[in-house]
Structures are given as structure tokens and as C-alpha cells.
Legacy VTK file of the C-alpha trace (Angstrom):
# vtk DataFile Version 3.0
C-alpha trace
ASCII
DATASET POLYDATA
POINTS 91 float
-15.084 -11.896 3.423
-15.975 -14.477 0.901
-18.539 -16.018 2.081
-20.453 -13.136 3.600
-19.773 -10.973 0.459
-21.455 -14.066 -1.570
-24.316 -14.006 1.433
-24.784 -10.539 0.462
-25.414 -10.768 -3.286
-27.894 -14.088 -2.561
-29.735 -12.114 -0.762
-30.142 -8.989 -3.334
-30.677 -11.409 -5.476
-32.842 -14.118 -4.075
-35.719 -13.621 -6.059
-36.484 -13.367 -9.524
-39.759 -11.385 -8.556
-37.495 -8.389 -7.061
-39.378 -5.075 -6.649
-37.854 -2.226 -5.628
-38.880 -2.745 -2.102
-36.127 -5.040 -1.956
-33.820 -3.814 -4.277
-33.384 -1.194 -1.939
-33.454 -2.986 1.177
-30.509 -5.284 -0.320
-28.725 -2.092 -1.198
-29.250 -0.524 2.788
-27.974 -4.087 3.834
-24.615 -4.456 1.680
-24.103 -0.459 3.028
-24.352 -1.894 6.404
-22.709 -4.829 5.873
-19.375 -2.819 4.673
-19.368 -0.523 7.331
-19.163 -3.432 9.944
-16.726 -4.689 12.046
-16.483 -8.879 13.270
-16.117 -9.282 17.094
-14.843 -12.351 18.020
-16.956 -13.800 20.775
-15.763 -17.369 22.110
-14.627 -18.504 18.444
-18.041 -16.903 16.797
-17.622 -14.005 14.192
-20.231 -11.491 15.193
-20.897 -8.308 12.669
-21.237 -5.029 14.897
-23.036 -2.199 12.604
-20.487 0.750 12.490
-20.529 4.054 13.504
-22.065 5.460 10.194
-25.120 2.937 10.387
-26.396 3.484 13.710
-26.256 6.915 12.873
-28.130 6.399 10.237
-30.739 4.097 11.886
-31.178 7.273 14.347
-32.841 9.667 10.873
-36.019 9.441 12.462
-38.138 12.052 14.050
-38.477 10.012 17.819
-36.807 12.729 20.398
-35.446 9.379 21.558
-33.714 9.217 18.371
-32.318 12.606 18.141
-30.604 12.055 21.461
-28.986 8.696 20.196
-27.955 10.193 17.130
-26.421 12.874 18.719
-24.182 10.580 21.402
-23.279 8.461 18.308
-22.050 11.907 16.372
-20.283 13.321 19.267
-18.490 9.863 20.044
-17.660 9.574 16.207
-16.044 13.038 16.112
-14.565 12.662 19.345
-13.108 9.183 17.561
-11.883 11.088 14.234
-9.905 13.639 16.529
-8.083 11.060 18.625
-7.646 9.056 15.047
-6.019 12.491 13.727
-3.823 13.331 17.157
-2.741 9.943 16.833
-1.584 10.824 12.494
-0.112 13.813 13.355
2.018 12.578 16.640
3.530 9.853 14.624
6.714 10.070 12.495
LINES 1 92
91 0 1 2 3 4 5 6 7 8 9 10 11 12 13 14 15 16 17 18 19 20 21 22 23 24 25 26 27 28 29 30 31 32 33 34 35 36 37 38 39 40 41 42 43 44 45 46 47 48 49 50 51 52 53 54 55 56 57 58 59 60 61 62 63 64 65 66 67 68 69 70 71 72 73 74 75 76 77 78 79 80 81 82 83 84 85 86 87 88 89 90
């Protein structure tokens, strides 16, 4: 995580002309980036945007939206009970 943690804080802090236009779009990014998982695709680390960010990306008032965001809510609590069945079943 080295190197994309160090990607991460070049890009917040790229410029020395940072306005707050950027300032918070580095902040949205290093959010996303830590709620990401790496799938390994023939030898290539890919970041996937977790379950938290698409949800987030889905705040929008589109009716398209709306129906996304609630798939990705049901799937994530249908996720955190199968998480917890799986806590309480073990030893």
C-alpha cells in the first residue's frame, strides 16, 4: 500500500495553487481509495470501489440512481447478515 498511499498524497498535493475544489476532490478520492479492494487480473492489481462508494456515487436525484442505490444497500445488508451468521456460528 506504499506506493498507492504515496500516489494518494501526490495527488492532494500536486499543486501549490490548491483551491478547495480540489482539496475536496483529493479528500473524496483517498475515501475511495480506502474503501477499495485490489483484484488480481492476469498479474495486474486492479482497485474495485467498495460497497460504501458506489453507494455513495448513487446520492443523486436520477430515478436511475435511486434504484442502484437501493440494489447496492440491499446487497450490503444482505452481506453484513451473512458476515454476522458466519461470527456467531463460529467458536
Amino acid at each position: 500500500m506504499g506506493v498507492r498511499s504515496s500516489l494518494i498524497d501526490a495527488y492532494a498535493t500536486a499543486s501549490s495553487d490548491v483551491n478547495s475544489t480540489r482539496v475536496m476532490g483529493a479528500r473524496k478520492f483517498r475515501e475511495a481509495a480506502s474503501d477499495s479492494e485490489i483484484l488480481e487480473l492476469d498479474g495486474v492489481g486492479i482497485p474495485i470501489a467498495g460497497i460504501d462508494t458506489l453507494i455513495r456515487t448513487k446520492l443523486t436525484v436520477r430515478p436511475d440512481d435511486a434504484a442502484d442505490r437501493q440494489y447496492l444497500e440491499r446487497l450490503r445488508a444482505d452481506s453484513d447478515a451473512e458476515f454476522e451468521s458466519l461470527s456467531l456460528s463460529s467458536p
